[in-house]
PAMARGU-431979 format. One line per field, with one value per atom (N, C-alpha, C, O): residue number from 1; x, y, z; residue in three letters; chain. Coordinates in pm, 1 decimal. Last residue first. Layout:
<atoms>
seq	c(NUM/...)
px	c(X/...)
py	c(Y/...)
pz	c(Z/...)
type	c(ALA/...)
mol	c(A/...)
</atoms>
This chain:
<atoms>
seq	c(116/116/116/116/115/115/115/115/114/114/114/114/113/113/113/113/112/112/112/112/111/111/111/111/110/110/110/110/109/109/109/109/108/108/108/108/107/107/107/107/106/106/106/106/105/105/105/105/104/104/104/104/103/103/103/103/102/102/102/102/101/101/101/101/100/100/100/100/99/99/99/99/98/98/98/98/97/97/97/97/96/96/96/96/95/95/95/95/94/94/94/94/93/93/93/93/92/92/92/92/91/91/91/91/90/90/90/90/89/89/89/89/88/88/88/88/87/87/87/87/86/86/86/86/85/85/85/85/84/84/84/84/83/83/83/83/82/82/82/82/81/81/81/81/80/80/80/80/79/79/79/79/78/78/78/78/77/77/77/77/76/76/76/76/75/75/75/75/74/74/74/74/73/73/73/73/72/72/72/72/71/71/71/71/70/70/70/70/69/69/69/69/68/68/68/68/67/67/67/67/66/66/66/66/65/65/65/65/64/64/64/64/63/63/63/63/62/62/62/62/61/61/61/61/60/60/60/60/59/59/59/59/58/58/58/58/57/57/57/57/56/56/56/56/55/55/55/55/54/54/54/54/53/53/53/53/52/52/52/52/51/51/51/51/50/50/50/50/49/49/49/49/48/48/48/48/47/47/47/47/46/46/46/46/45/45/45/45/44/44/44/44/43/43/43/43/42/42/42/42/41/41/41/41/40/40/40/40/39/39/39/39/38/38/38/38/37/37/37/37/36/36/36/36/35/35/35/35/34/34/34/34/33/33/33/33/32/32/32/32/31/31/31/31/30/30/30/30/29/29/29/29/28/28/28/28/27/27/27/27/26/26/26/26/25/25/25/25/24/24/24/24/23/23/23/23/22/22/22/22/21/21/21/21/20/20/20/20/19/19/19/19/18/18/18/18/17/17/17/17/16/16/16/16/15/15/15/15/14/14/14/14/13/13/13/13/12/12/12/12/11/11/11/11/10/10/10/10/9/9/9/9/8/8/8/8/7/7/7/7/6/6/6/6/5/5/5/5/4/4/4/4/3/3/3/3/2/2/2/2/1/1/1/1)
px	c(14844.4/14689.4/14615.0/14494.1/15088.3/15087.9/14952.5/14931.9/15070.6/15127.9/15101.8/15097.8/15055.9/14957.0/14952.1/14851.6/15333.7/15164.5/15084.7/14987.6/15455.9/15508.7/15372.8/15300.5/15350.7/15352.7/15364.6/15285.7/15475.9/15349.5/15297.1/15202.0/15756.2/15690.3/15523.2/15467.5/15790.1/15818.5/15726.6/15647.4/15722.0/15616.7/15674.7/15597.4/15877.2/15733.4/15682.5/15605.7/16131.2/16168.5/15982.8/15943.4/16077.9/16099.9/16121.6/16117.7/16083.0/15992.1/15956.2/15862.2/16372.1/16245.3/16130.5/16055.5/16457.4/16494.9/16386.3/16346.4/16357.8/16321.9/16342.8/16268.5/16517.1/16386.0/16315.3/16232.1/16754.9/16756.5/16549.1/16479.8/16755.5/16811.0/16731.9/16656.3/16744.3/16571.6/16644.7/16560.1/16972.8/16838.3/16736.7/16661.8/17164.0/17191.6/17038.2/16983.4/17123.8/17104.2/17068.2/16978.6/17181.0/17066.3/16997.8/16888.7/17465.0/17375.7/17222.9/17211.0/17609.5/17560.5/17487.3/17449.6/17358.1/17455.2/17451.2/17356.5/17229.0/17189.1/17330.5/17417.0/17331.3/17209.2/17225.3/17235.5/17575.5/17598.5/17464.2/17482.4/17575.9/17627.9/17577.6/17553.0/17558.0/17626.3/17692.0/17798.0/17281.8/17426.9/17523.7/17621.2/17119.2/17106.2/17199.7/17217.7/17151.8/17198.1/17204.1/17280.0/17033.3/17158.9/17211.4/17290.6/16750.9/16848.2/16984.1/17051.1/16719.0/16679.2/16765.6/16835.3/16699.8/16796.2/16801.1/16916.4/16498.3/16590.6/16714.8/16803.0/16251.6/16329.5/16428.6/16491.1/16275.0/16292.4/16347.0/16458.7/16185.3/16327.5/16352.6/16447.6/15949.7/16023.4/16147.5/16229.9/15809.3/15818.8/15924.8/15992.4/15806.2/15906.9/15899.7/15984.9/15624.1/15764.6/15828.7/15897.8/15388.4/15447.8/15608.6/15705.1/15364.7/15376.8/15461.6/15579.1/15289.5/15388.1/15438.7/15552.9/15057.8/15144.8/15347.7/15446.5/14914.3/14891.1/15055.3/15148.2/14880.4/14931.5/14963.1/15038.0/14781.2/14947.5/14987.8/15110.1/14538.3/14588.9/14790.0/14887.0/14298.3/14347.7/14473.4/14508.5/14240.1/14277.1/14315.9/14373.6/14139.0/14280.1/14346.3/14466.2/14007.6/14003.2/14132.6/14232.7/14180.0/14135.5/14130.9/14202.3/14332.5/14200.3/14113.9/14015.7/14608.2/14524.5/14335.3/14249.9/14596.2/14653.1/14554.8/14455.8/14558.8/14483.8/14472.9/14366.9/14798.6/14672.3/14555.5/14469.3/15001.4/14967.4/14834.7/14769.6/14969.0/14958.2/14959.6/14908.9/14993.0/14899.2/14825.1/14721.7/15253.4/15194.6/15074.9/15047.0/15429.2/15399.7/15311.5/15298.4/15298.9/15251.1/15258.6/15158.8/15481.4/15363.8/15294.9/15235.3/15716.7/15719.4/15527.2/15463.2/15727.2/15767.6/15735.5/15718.4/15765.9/15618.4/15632.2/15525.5/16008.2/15924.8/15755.6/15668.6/16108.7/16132.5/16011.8/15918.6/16095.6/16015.1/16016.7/15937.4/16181.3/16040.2/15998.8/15893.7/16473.0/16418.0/16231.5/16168.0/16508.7/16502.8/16455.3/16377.5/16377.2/16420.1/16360.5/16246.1/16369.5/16237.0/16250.2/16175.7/16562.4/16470.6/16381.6/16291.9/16836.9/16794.7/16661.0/16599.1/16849.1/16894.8/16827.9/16754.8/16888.4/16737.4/16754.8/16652.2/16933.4/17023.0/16913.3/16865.1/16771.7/16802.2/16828.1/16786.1/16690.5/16845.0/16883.8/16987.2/16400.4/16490.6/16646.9/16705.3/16393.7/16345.1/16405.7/16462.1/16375.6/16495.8/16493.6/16602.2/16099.0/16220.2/16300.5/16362.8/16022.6/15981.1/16051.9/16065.7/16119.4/16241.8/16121.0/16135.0/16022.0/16128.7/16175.4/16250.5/15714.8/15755.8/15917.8/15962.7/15799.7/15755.5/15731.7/15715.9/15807.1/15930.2/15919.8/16004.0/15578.1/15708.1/15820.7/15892.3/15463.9/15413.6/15511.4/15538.9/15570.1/15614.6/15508.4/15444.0/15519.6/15647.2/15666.7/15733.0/15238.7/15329.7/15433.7/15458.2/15209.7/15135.1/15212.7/15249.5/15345.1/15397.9/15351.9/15416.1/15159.0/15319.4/15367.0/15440.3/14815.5/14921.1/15059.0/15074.9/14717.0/14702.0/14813.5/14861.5/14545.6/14681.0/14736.0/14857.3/14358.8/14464.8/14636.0/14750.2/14188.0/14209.4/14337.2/14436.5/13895.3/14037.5/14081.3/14031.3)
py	c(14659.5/14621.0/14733.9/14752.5/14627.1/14687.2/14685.1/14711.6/14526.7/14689.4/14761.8/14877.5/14270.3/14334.9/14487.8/14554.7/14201.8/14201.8/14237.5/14251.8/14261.5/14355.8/14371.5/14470.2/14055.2/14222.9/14297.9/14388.2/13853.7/13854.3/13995.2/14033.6/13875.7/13821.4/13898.9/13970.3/13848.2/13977.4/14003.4/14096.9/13580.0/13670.5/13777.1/13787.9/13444.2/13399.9/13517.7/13574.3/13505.7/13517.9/13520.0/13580.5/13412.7/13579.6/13544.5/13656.8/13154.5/13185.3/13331.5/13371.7/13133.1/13100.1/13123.9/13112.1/13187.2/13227.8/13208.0/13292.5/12924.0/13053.8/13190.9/13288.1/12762.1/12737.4/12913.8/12985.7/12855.2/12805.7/12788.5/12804.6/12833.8/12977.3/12971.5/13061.7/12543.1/12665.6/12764.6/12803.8/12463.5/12416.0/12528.2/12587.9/12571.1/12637.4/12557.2/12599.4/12534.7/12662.4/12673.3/12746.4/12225.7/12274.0/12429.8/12447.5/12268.2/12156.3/12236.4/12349.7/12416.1/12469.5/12358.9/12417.6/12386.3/12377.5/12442.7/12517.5/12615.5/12544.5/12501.0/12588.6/12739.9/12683.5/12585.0/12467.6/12929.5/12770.6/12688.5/12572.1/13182.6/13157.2/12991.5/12948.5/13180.3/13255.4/13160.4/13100.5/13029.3/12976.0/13032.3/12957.3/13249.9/13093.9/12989.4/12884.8/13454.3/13480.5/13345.1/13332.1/13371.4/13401.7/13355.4/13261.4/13320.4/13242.6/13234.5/13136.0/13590.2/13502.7/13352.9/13292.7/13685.6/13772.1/13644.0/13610.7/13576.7/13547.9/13580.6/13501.1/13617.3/13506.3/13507.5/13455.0/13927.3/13883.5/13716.1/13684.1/13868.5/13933.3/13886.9/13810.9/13792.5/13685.5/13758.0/13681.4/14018.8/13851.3/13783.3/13719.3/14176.8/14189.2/14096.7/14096.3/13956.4/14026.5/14047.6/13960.2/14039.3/13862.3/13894.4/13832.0/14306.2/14265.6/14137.4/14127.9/14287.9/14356.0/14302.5/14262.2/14143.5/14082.9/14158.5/14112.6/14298.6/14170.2/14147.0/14136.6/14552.8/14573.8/14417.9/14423.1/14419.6/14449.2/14491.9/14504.5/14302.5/14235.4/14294.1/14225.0/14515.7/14497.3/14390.1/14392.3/14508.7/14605.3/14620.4/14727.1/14258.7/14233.4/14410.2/14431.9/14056.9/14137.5/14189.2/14161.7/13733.3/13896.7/13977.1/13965.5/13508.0/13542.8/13642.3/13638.0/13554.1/13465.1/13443.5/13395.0/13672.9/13757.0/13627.8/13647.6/13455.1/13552.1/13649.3/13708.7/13283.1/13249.5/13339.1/13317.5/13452.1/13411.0/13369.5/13403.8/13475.5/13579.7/13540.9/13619.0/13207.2/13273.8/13359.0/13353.4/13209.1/13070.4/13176.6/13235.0/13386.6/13420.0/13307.0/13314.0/13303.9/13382.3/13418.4/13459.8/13044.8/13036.0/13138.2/13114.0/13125.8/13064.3/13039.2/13012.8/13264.3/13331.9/13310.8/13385.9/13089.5/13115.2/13224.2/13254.8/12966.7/12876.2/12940.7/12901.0/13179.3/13153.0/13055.4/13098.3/13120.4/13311.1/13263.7/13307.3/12909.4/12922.1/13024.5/13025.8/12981.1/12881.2/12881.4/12862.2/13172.4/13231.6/13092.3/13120.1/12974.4/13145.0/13159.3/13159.0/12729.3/12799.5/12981.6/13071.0/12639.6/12580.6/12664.0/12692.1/12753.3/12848.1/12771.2/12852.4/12563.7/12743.0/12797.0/12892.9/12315.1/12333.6/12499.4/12562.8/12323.6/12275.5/12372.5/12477.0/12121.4/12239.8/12222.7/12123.3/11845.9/11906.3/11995.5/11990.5/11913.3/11813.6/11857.6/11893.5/12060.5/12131.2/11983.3/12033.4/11993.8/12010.1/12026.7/12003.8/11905.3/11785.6/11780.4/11676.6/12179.0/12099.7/11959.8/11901.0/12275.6/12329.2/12253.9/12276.3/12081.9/12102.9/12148.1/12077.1/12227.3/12025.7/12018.0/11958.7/12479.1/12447.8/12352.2/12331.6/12447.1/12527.9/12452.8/12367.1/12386.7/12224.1/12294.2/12233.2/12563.6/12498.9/12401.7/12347.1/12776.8/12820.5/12718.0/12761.9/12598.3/12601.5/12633.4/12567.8/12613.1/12503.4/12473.8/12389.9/12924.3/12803.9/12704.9/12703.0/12898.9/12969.2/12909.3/12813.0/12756.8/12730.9/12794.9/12726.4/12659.8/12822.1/12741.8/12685.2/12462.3/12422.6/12612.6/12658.9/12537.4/12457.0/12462.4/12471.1/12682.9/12755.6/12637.2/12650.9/12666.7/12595.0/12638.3/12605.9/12877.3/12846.8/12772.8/12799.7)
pz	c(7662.2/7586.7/7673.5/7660.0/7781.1/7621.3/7587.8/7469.4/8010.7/8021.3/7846.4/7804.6/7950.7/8025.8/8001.0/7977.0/7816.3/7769.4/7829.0/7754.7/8080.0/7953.9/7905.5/7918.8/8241.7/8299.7/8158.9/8130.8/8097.9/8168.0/8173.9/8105.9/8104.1/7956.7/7967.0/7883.6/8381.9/8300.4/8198.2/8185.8/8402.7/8513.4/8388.9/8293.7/8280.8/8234.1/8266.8/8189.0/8433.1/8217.7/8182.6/8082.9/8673.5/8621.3/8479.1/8428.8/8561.8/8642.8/8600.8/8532.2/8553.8/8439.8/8465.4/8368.5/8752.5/8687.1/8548.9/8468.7/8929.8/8955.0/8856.8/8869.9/8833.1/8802.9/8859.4/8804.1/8857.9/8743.6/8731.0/8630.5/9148.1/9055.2/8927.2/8891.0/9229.8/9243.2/9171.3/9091.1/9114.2/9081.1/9124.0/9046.7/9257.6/9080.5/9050.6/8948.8/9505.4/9458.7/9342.2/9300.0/9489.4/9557.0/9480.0/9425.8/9455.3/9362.1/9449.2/9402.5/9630.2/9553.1/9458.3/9356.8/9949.3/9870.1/9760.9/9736.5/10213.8/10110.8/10018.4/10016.8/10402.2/10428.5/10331.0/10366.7/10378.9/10355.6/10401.0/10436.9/10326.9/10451.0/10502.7/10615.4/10056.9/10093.8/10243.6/10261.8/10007.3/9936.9/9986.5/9982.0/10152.2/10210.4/10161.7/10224.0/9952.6/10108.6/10195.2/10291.3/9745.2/9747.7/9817.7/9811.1/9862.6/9790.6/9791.1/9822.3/9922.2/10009.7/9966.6/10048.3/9676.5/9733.4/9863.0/9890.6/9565.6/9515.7/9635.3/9667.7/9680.1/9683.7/9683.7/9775.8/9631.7/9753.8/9741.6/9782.3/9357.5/9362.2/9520.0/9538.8/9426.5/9334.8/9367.5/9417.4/9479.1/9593.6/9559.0/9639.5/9244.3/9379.5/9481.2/9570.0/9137.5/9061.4/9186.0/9238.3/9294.8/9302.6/9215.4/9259.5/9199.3/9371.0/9353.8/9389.4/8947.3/9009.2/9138.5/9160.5/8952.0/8886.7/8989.9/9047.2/9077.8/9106.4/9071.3/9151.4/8890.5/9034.0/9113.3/9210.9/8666.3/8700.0/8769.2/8774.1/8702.6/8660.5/8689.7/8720.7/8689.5/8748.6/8788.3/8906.2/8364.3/8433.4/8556.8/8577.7/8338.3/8267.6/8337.0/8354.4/8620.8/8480.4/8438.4/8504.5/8729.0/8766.6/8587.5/8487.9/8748.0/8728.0/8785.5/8859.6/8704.6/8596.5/8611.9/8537.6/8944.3/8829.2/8694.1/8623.7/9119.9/9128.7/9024.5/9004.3/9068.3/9051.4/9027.7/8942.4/9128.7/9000.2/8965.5/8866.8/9430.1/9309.3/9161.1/9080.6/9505.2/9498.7/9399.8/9333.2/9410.6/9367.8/9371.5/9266.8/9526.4/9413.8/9345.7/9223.5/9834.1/9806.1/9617.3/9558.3/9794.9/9826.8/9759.3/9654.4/9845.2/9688.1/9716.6/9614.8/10041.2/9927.6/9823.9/9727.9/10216.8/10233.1/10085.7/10032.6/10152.6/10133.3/10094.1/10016.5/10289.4/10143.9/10118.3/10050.3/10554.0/10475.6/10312.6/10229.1/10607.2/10637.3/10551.9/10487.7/10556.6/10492.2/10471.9/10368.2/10750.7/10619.9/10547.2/10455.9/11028.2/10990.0/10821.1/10775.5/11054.9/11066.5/11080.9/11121.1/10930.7/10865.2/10918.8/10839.3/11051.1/10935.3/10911.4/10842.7/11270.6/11278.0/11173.8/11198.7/11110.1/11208.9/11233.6/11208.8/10763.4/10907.7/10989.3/10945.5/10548.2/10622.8/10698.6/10757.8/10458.0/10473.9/10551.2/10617.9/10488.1/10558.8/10573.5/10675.8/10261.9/10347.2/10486.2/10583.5/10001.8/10015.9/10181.0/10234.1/9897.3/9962.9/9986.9/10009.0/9861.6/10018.0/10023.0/10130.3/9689.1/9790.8/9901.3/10021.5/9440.0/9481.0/9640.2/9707.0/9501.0/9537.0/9547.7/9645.7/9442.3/9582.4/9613.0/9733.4/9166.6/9258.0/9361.5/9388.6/9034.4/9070.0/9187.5/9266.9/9069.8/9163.9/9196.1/9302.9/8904.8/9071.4/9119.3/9214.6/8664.0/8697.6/8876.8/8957.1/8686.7/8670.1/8741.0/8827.6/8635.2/8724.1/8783.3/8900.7/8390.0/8538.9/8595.2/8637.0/8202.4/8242.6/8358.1/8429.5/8332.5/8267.1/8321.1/8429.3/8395.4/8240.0/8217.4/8113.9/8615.1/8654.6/8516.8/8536.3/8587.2/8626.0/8572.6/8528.8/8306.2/8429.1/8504.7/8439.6/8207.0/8197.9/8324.5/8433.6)
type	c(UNK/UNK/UNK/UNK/UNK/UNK/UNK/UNK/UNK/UNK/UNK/UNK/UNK/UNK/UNK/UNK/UNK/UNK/UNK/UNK/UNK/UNK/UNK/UNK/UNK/UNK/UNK/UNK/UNK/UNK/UNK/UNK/UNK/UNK/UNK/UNK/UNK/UNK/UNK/UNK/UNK/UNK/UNK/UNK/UNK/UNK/UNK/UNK/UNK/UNK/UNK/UNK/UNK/UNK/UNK/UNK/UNK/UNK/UNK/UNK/UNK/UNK/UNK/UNK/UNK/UNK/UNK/UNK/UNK/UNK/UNK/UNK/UNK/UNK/UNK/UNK/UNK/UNK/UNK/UNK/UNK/UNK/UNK/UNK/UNK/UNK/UNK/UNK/UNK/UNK/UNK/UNK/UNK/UNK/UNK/UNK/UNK/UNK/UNK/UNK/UNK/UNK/UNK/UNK/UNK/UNK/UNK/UNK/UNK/UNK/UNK/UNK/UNK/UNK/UNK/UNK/UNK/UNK/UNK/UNK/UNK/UNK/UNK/UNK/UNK/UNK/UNK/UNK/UNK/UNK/UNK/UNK/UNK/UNK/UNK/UNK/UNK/UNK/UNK/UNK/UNK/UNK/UNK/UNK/UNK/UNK/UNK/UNK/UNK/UNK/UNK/UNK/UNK/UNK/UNK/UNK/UNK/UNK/UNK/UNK/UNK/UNK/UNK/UNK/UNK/UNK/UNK/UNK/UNK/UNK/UNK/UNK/UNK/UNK/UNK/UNK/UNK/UNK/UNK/UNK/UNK/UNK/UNK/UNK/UNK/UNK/UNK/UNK/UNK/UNK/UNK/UNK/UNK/UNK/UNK/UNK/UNK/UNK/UNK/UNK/UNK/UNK/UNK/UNK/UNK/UNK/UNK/UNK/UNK/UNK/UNK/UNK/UNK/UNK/UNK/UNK/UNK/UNK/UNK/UNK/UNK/UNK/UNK/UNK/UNK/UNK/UNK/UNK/UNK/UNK/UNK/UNK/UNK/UNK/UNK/UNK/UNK/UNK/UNK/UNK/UNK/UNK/UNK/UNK/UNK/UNK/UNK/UNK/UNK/UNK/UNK/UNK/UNK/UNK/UNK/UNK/UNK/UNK/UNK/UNK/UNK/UNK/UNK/UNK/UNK/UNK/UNK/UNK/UNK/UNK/UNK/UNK/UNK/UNK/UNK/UNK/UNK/UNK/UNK/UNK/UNK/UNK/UNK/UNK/UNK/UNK/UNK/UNK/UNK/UNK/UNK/UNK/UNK/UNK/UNK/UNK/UNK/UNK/UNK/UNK/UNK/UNK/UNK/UNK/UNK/UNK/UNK/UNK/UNK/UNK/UNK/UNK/UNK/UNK/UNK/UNK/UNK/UNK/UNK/UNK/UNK/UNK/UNK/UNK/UNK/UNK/UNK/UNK/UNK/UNK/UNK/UNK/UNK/UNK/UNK/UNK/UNK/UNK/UNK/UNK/UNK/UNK/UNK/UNK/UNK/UNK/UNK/UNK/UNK/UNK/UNK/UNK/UNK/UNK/UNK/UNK/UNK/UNK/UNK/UNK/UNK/UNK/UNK/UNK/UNK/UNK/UNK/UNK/UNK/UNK/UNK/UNK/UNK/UNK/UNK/UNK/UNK/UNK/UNK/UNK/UNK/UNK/UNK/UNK/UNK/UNK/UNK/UNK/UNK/UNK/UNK/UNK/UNK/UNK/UNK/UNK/UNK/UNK/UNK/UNK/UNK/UNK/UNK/UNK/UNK/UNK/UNK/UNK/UNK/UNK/UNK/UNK/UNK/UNK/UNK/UNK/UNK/UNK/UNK/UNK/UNK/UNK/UNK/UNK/UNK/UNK/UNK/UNK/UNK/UNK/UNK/UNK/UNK/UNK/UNK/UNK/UNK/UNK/UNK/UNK/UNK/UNK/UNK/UNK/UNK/UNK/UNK/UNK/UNK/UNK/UNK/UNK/UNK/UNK/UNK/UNK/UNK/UNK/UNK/UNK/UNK/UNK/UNK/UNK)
mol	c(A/A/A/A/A/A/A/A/A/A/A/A/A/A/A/A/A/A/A/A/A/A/A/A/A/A/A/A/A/A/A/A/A/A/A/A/A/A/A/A/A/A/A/A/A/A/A/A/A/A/A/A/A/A/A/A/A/A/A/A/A/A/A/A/A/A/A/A/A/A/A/A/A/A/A/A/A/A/A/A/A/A/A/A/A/A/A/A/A/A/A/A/A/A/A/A/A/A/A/A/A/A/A/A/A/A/A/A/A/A/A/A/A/A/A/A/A/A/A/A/A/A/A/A/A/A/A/A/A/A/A/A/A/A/A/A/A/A/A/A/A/A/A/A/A/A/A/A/A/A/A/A/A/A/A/A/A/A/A/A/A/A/A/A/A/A/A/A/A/A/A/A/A/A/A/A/A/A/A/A/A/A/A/A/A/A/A/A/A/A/A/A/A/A/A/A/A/A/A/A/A/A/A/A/A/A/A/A/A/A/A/A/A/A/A/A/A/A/A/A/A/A/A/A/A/A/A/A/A/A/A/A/A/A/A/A/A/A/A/A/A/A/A/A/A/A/A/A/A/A/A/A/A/A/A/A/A/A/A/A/A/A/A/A/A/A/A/A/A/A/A/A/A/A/A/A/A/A/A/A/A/A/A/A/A/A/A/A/A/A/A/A/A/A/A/A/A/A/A/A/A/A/A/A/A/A/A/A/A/A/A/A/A/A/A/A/A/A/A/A/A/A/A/A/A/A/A/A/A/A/A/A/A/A/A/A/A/A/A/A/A/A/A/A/A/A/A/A/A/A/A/A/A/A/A/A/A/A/A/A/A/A/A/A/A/A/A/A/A/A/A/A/A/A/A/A/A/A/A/A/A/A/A/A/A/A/A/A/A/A/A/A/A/A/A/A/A/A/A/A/A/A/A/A/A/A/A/A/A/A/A/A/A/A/A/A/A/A/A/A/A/A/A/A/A/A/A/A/A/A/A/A/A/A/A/A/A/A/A/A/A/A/A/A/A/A/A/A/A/A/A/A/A/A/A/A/A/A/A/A/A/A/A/A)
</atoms>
């Protein structure tokens, strides 16, 4: 199986071509704070997917789990970077929106794992 060929795959890879052409904008205070942790955020659930797509199917939802709560961390990381004006809102409602689909794939993911 080719990793790149799984839609999550995909998707938390276009995430991370997205928030690296956003990564200029960042105002220099936050680019190597919460901008950097996010960035490495979208890394690690890149990882974990990868690894989940190729691990036996019994070890597969402690994997999965972990990159789930990475993903909630994004998020909260997200918020907090629209909150106190890192990021606009044209900026936000794009990674929300892709990130959001992201968690709709990973859940989808965990459920079928949890049922076999």
């Amino acid at each position: 199986m080719d990793e790149f060929d799984i839609p999550i795959f995909k998707k938390t890879y276009d995430l991370y071509k997205v928030s690296y052409t956003y990564h200029a904008a960042i105002p220099k205070q936050d680019r190597y704070a919460i901008w950097q942790r996010s960035e490495n955020l979208v890394l690690d659930i890149l990882e974990g997917i990868l690894l989940a797509s190729q691990t036996y199917k019994g070890e597969k939802l402690p994997i999965l789990e972990k990159t789930s709560l990475k993903l909630n961390l994004l998020r909260v990381f997200l918020r907090l970077m629209k909150e106190v004006k890192t990021i606009d809102n044209k900026k936000y409602t794009a990674l929300q929106a892709s990130i959001d689909e992201i968690g709709r794939m990973l859940g989808g993911w965990i459920k079928s794992t949890r049922e076999r």
